[in-house]
TIZA-955840 format. One line per field, with one value per residue (C-alpha): residue number from 1; residue in three letters; x, z, y. Coordinates in steps of 0.5 Angstrom, whole numbers, padded with zeros to 4 digits. Each point is the difference from the previous one (the first is absolute). Layout:
N
k = [NUM | ...]
r = [ALA | ...]
px = [X | ...]
pz = [Z | ...]
py = [Y | ...]
***
This chain:
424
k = [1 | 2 | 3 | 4 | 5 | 6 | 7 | 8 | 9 | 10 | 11 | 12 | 13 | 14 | 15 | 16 | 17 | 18 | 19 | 20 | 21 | 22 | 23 | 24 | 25 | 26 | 27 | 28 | 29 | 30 | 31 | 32 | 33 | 34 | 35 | 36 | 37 | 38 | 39 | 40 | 41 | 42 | 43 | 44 | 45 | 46 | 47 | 48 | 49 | 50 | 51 | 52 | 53 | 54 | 55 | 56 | 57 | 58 | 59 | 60 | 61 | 62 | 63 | 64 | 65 | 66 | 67 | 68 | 69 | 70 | 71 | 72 | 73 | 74 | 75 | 76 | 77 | 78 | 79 | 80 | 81 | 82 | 83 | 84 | 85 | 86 | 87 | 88 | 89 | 90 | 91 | 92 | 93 | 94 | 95 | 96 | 97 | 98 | 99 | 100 | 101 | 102 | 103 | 104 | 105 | 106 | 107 | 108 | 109 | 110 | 111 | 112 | 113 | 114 | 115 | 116 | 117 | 118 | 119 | 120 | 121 | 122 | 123 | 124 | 125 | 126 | 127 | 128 | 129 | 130 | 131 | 132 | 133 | 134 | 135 | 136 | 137 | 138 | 139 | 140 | 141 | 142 | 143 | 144 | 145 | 146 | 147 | 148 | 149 | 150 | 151 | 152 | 153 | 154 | 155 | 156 | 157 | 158 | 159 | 160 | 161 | 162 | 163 | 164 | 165 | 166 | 167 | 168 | 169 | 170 | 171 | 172 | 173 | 174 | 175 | 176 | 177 | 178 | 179 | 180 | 181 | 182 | 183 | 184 | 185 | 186 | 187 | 188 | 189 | 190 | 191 | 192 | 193 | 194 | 195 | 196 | 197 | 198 | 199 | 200 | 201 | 202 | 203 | 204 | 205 | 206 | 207 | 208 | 209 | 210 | 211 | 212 | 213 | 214 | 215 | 216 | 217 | 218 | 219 | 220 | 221 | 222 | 223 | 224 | 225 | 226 | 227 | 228 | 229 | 230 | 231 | 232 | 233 | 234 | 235 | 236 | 237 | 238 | 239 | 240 | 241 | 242 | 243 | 244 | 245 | 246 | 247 | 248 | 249 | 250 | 251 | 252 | 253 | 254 | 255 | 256 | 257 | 258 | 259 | 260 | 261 | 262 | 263 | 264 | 265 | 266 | 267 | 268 | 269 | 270 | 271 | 272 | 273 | 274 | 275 | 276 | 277 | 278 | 279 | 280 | 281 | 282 | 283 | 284 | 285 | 286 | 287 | 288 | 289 | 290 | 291 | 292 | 293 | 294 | 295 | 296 | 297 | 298 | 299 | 300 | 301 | 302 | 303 | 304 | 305 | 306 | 307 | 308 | 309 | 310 | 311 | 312 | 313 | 314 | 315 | 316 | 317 | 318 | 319 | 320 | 321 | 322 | 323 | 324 | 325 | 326 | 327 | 328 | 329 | 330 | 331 | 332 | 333 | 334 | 335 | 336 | 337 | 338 | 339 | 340 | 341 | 342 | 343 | 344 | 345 | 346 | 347 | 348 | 349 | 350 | 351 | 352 | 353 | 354 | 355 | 356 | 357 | 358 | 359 | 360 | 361 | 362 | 363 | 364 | 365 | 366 | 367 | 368 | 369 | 370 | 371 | 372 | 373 | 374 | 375 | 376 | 377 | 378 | 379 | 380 | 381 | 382 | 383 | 384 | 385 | 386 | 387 | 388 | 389 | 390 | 391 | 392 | 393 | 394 | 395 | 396 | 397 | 398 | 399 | 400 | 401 | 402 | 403 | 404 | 405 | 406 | 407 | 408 | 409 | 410 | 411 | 412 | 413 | 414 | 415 | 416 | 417 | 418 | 419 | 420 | 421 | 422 | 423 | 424]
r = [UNK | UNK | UNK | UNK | UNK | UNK | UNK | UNK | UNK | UNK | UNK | UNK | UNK | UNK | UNK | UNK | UNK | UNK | UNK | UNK | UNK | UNK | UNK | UNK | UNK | UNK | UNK | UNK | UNK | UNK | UNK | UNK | UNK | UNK | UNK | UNK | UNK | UNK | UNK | UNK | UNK | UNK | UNK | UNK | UNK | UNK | UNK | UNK | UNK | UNK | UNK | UNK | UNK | UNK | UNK | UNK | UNK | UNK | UNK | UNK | UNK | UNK | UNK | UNK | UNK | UNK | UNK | UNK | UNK | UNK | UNK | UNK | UNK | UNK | UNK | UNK | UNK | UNK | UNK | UNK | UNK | UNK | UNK | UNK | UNK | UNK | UNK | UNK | UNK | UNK | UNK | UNK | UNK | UNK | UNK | UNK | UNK | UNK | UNK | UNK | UNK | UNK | UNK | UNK | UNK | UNK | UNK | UNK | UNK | UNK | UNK | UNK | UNK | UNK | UNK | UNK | UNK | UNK | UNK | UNK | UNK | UNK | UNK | UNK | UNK | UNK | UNK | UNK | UNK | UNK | UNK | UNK | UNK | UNK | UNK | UNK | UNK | UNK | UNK | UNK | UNK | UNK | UNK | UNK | UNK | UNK | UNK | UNK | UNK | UNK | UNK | UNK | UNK | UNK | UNK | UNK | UNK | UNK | UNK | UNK | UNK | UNK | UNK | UNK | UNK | UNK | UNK | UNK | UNK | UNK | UNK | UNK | UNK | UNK | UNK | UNK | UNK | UNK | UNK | UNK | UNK | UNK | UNK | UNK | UNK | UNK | UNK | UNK | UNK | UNK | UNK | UNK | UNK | UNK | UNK | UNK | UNK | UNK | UNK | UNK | UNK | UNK | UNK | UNK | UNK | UNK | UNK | UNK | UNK | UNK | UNK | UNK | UNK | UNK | UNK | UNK | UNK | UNK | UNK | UNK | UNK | UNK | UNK | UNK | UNK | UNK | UNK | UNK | UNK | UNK | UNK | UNK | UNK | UNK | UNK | UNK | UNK | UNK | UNK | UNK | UNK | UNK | UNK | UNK | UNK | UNK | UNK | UNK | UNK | UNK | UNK | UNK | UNK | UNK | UNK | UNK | UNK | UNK | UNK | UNK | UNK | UNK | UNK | UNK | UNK | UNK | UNK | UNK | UNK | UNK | UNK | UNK | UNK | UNK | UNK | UNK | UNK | UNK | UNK | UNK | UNK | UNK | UNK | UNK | UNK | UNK | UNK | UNK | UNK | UNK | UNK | UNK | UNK | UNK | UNK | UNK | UNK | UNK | UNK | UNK | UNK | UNK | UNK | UNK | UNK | UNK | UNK | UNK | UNK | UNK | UNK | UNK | UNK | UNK | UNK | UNK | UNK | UNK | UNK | UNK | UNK | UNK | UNK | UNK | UNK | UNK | UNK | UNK | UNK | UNK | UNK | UNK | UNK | UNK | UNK | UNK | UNK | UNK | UNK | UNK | UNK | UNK | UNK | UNK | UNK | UNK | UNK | UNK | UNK | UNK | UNK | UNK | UNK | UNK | UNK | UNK | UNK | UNK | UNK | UNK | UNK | UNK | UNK | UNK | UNK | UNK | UNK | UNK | UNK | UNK | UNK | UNK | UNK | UNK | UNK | UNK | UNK | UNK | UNK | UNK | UNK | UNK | UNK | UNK | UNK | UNK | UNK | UNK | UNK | UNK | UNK | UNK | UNK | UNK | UNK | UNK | UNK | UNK | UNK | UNK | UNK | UNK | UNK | UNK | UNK | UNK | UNK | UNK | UNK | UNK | UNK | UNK | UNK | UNK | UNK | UNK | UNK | UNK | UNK | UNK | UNK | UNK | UNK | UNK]
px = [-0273 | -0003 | 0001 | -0004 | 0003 | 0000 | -0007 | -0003 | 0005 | -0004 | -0008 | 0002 | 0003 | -0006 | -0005 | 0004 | -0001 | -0007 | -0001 | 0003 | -0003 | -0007 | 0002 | 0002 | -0006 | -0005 | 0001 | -0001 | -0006 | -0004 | 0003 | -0007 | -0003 | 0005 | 0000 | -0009 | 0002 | 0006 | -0003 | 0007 | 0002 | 0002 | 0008 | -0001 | -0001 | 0006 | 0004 | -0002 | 0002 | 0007 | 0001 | 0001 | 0005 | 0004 | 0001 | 0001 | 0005 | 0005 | -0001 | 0001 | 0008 | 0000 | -0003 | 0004 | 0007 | -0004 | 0000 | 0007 | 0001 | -0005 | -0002 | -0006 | -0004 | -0001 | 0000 | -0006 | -0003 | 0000 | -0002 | -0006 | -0002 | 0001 | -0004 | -0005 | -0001 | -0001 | -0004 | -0005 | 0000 | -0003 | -0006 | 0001 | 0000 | -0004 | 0003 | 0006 | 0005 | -0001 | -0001 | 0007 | 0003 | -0002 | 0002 | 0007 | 0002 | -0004 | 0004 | 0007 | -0003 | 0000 | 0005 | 0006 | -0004 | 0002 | 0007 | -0001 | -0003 | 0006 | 0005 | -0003 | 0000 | 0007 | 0002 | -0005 | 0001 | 0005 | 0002 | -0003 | -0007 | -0001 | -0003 | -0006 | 0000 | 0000 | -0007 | -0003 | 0001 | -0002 | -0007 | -0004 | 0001 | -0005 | -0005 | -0001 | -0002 | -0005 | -0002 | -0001 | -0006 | -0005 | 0002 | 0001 | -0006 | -0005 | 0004 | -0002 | -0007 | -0002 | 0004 | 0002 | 0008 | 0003 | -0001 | 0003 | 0007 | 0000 | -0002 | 0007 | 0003 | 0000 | 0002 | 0007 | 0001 | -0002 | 0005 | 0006 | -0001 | 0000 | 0006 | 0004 | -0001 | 0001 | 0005 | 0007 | 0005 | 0005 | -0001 | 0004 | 0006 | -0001 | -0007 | -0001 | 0007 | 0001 | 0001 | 0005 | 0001 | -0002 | 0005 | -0002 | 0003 | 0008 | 0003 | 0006 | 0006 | 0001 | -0001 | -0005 | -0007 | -0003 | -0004 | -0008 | 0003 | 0003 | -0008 | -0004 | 0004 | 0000 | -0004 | -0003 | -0004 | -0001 | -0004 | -0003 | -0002 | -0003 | -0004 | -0003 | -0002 | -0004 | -0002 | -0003 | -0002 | -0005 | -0001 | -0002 | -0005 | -0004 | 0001 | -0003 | -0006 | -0002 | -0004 | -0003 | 0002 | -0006 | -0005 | 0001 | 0001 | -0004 | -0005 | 0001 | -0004 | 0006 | -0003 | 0002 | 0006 | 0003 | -0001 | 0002 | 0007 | 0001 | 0001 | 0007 | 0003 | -0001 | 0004 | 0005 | 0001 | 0002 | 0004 | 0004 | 0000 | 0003 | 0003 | 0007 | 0000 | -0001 | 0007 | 0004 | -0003 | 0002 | 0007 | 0001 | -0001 | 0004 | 0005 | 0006 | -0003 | 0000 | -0006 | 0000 | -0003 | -0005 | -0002 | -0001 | -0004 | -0005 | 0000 | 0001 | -0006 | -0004 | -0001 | -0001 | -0006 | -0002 | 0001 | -0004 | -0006 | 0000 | 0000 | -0005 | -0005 | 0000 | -0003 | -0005 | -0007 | -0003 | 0000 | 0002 | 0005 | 0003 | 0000 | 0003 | 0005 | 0003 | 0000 | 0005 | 0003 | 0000 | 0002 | 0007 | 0002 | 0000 | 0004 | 0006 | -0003 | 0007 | 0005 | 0002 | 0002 | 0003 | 0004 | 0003 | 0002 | 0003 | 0005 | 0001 | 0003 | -0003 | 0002 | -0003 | -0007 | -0004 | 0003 | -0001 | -0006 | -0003 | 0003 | -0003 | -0007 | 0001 | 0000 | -0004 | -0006 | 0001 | -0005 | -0005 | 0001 | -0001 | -0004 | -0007 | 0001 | 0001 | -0005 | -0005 | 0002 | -0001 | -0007 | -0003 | 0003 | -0002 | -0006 | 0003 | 0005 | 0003 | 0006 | 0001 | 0000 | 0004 | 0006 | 0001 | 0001 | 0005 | 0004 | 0000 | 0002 | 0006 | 0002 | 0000 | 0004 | 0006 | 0001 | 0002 | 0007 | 0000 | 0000 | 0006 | 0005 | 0003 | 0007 | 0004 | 0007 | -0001 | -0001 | 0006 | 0005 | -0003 | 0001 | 0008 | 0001 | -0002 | 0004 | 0007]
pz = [-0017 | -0007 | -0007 | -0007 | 0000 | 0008 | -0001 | -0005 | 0003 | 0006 | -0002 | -0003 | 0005 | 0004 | -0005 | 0000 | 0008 | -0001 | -0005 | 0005 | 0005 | -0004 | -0003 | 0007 | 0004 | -0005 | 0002 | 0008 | -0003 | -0003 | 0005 | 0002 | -0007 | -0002 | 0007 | -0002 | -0007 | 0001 | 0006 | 0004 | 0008 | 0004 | 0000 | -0008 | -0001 | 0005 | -0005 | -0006 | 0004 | 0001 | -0007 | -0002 | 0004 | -0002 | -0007 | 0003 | 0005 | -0005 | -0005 | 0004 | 0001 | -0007 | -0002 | 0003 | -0003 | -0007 | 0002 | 0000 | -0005 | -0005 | 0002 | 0003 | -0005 | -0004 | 0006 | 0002 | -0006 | -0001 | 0006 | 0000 | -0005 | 0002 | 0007 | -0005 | -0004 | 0007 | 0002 | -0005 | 0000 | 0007 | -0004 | -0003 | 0007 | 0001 | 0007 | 0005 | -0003 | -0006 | 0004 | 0004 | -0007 | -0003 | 0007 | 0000 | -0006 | 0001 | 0005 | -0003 | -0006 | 0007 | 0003 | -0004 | 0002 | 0007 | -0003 | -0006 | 0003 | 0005 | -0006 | -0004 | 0006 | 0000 | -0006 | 0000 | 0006 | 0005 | 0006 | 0005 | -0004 | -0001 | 0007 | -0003 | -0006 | 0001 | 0005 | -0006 | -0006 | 0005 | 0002 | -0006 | 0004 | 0005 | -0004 | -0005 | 0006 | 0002 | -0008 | 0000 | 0005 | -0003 | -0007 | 0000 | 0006 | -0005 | -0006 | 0003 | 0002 | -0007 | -0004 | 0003 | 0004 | -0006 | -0004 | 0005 | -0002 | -0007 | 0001 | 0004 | -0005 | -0005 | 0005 | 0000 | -0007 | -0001 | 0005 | -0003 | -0006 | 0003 | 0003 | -0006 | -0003 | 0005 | 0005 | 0000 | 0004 | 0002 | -0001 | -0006 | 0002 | -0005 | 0003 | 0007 | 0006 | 0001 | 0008 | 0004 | 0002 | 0008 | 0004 | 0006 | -0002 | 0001 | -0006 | 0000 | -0003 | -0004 | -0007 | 0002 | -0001 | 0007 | 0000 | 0001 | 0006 | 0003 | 0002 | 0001 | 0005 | 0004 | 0006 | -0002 | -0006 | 0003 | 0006 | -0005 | -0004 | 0007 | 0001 | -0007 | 0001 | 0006 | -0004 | -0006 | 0005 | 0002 | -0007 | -0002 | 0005 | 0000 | -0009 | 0000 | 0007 | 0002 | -0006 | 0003 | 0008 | -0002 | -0003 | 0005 | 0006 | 0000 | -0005 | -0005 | -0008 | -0005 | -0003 | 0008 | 0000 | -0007 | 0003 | 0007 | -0003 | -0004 | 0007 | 0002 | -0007 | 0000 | 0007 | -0004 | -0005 | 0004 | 0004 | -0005 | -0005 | 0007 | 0003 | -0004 | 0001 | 0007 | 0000 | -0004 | 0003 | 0008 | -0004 | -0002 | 0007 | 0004 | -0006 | 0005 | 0002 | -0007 | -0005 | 0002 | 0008 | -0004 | -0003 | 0005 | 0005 | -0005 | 0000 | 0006 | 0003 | -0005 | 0000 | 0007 | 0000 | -0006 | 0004 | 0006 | -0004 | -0005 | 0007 | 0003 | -0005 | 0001 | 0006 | -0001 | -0001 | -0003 | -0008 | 0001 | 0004 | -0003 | -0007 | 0003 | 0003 | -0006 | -0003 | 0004 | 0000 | -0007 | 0000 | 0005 | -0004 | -0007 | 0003 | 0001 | -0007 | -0004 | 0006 | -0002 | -0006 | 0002 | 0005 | -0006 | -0004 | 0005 | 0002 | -0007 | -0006 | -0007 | -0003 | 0005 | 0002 | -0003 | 0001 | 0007 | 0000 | -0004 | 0006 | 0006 | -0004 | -0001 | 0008 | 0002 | -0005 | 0003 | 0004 | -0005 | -0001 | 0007 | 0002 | -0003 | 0001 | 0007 | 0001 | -0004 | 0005 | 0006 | -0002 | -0003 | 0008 | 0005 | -0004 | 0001 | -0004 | 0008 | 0000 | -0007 | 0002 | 0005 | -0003 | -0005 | 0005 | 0004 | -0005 | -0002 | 0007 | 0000 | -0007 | 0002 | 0007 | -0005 | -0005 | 0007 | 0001 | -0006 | -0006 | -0001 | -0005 | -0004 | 0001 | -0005 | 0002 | 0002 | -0008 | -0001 | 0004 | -0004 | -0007 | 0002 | 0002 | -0006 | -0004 | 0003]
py = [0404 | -0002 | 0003 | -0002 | -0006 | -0003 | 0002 | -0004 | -0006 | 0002 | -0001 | -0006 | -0004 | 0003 | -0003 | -0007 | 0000 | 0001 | -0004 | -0006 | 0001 | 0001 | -0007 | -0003 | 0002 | -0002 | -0007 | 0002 | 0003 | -0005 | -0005 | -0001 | -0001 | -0006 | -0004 | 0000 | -0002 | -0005 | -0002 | 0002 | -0001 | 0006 | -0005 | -0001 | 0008 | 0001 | -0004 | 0003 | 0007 | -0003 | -0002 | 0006 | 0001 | -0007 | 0003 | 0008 | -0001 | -0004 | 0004 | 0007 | -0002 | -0002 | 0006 | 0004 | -0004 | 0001 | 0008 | 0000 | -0004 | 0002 | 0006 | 0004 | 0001 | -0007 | -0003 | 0004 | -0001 | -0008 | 0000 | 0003 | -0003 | -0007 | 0002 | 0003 | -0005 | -0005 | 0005 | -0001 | -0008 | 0000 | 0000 | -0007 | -0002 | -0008 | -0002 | 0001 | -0003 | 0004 | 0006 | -0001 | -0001 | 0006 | 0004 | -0002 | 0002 | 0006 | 0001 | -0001 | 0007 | 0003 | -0001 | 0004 | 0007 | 0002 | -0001 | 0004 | 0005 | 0000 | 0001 | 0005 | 0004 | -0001 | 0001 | 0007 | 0002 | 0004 | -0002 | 0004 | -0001 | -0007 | -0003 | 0006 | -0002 | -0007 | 0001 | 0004 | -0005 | -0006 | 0005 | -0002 | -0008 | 0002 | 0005 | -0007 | -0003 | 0005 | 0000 | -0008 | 0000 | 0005 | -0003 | -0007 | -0001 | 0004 | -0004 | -0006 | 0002 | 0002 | -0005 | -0006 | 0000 | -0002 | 0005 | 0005 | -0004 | 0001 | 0008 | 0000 | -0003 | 0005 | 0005 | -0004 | 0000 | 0007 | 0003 | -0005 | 0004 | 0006 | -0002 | -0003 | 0007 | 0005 | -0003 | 0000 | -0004 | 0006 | 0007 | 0003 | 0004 | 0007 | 0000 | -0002 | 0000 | -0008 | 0000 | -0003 | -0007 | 0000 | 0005 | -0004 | -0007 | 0000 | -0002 | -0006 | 0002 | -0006 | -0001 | -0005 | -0001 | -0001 | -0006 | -0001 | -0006 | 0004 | 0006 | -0007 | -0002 | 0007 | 0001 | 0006 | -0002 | -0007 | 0004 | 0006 | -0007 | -0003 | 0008 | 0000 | -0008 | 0002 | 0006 | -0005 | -0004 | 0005 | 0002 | -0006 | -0001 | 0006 | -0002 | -0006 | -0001 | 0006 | 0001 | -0008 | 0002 | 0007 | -0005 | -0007 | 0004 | 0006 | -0002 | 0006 | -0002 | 0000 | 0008 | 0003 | -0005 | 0003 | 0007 | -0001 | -0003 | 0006 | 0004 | -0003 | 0000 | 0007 | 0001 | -0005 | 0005 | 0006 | -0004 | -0003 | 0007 | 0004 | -0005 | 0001 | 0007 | -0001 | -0004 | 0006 | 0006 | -0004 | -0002 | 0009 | 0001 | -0005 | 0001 | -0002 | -0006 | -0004 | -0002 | -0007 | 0004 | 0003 | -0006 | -0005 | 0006 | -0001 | -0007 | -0002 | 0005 | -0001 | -0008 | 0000 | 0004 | -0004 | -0006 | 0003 | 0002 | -0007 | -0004 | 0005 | -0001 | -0008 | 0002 | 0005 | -0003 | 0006 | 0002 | 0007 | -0002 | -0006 | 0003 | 0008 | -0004 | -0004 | 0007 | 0002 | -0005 | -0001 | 0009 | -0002 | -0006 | 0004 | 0005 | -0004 | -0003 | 0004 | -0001 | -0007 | 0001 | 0007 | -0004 | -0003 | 0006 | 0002 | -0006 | -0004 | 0003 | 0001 | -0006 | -0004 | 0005 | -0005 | -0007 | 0002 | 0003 | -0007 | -0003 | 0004 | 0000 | -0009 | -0001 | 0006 | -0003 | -0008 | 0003 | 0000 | -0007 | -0001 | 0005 | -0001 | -0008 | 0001 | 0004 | -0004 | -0005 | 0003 | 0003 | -0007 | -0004 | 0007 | 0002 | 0008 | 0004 | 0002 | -0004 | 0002 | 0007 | -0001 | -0003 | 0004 | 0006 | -0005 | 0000 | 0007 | 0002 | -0005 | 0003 | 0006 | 0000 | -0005 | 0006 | 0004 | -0004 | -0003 | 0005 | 0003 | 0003 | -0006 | 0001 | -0002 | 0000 | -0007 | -0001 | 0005 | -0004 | -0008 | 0004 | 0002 | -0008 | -0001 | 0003 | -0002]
***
């Protein structure tokens, strides 16, 4: 599966995912410091949560169009820097309406990552090898995660919330340089066998390009996009309040909420590392019943128990029981974590791979504009995190039952049929 080259494609883009979500969850971390420092309520903290998302969900379509355009790797770059640059600006925070600013564009340098990442892959990878490829290169997200408790509470403590985002920030710019030295947008063609397009997307015997219109309108990434919303829809939950769901109701002090958070991103890292693997070795032993069947047993088994465990854990009163319950659930959910965009790979042909990819990534992540907002909501009117708990796993539930009848191979004949009218 890797050579030289792939191999060192791989750390990098394992080191990025780290650092974004080293990045992300630093703000989750110090949440409890800022809202002492600003003076903010628990809805005001859920707006500030959901900013990101604002300038993040846009900026994964247009990312992804960038990728295809532009290329992966200077793609990537500019946008690590920009998110870094963002990143470290947190620091200079006064208020509210600076700190939503700040977040939005944050969001928008991170948006074009999944999309990238997606496309290197595509542009690396074969076929068959890509759903494992893809959990490998995304893996580092949760590890950054687990990483983000431990540094950026102990930064926090010894040197105040600020200066945890300008140590971050220099992160950033380092693997920018990295990057810009080290990557190259395909491999070379004496040193490295480029792989195929997808075998499995049909090809239109028409000297025309198909359309991005004509995958955005299709039931299959419509509802792979609906699965990934419900997906980030409990991401984002777990990512922004279980740090504060740890400390308001189960009475943790921050030193024990940094330690016990690292516990669920962990169990994320070896879903999301395995996941993909998961779907390809299911794939080579249920070769006759095609890729996308393998795809979407892992998907659909996975997100249901991921939504049963994250709307037990509401339930639960228990610290042990609640915090082995997200974990779970947080375990499940990572192994559907490469599927979404595997689906993607398989059904979309390689022009359009990150287009498509972006445009999944920008609905599924309207959640993390919605999500956090919500959830501050209902905690400020209940006064318990219950009702959150429990439509997230809702949602999820729904999501995964959908991808059963509406997941299929997009048939391109209907496409075919239109290009031959045209040329009459």
């Amino acid at each position: 599966m890797f050579s030289k080259g792939r191999t060192s494609i791989m750390i990098l883009l394992f080191l990025a995912g780290v650092i974004n979500y080293l990045d992300r969850s630093a703000l989750s971390i110090a949440a409890p410091f800022i809202q002492d420092d600003l003076n903010l309520t628990p809805t005001q903290m859920g707006i500030v949560f959901s900013s990101f998302s604002v300038g993040y969900a846009v900026f994964n379509f247009l990312g992804g169009m960038a990728s295809d355009r532009y290329g992966a790797k200077l793609t990537l770059f500019v946008a690590m820097i920009i998110w870094s640059i963002f990143s470290g600006a947190i620091a200079l925070t006064f208020g509210l309406v600076s700190l939503i600013i700040i977040r939005v564009f944050f969001g928008m340098g991170e948006g074009p990552l999944s999309a990238t990442i997606n496309k290197m892959i595509n542009n690396w990878f074969p076929a068959d090898k890509r759903a494992g490829a893809i959990g490998l290169a995304n893996s580092g997200t949760p590890l950054g995660g687990a990483i983000a408790g431990p540094i950026v509470g102990i930064i926090a403590l010894s040197f105040g919330w600020r200066i945890s985002f300008i140590i971050i920030m220099l992160l950033g710019f380092a693997w920018a340089i990295a990057w810009w030295l080290f990557s190259k947008e395909r491999p070379a063609v004496n040193n490295e066998t480029i792989p195929s397009n997808q075998q499995h997307v049909n090809k239109v015997s028409s000297n025309k390009k198909i359309p991005l219109s004509f995958y955005l309108k299709q039931k299959t990434v419509l509802f792979t996009s609906f699965a990934y919303f419900a997906y980030s829809y409990i991401l984002f939950f777990f990512l922004t309040w279980f740090p504060s769901y740890l400390i308001d109701t189960h009475g943790l002090n921050v030193k024990e909420m940094s330690v016990v958070t690292v516990i669920p991103w962990i169990l994320g890292f070896i879903g999301l590392a395995s996941g993909g693997f998961l779907s390809d070795f299911v794939y080579k032993k249920f070769a006759g019943k095609g890729i996308l069947f393998s795809r979407k047993v892992v998907l659909v088994t996975c997100l249901f128990i991921s939504a049963v465990c994250i709307g037990l854990a509401g339930i639960v009163t228990t610290t042990i029981g609640a915090v082995s319950l997200v974990a779970s659930s947080v375990l499940f959910l990572y192994l559907t974590g490469s599927i979404y965009w595997a689906i993607v790979q398989d059904v979309v042909d390689q022009q359009n791979v990150g287009s498509v990819g972006g445009f999944m990534h920008f609905l599924a992540n309207t959640a993390g504009i919605l999500g956090p907002t919500v959830t501050g909501y209902l905690v400020q009117v209940s006064g318990t995190y219950t009702a959150a708990f429990l439509l997230a796993g809702s949602l999820a539930i729904f999501a995964s039952l959908a991808v059963i009848w509406y997941v299929k191979p997009i048939n391109l004949e209907v496409l075919k049929i239109n290009n031959q009218m045209d040329l009459r």
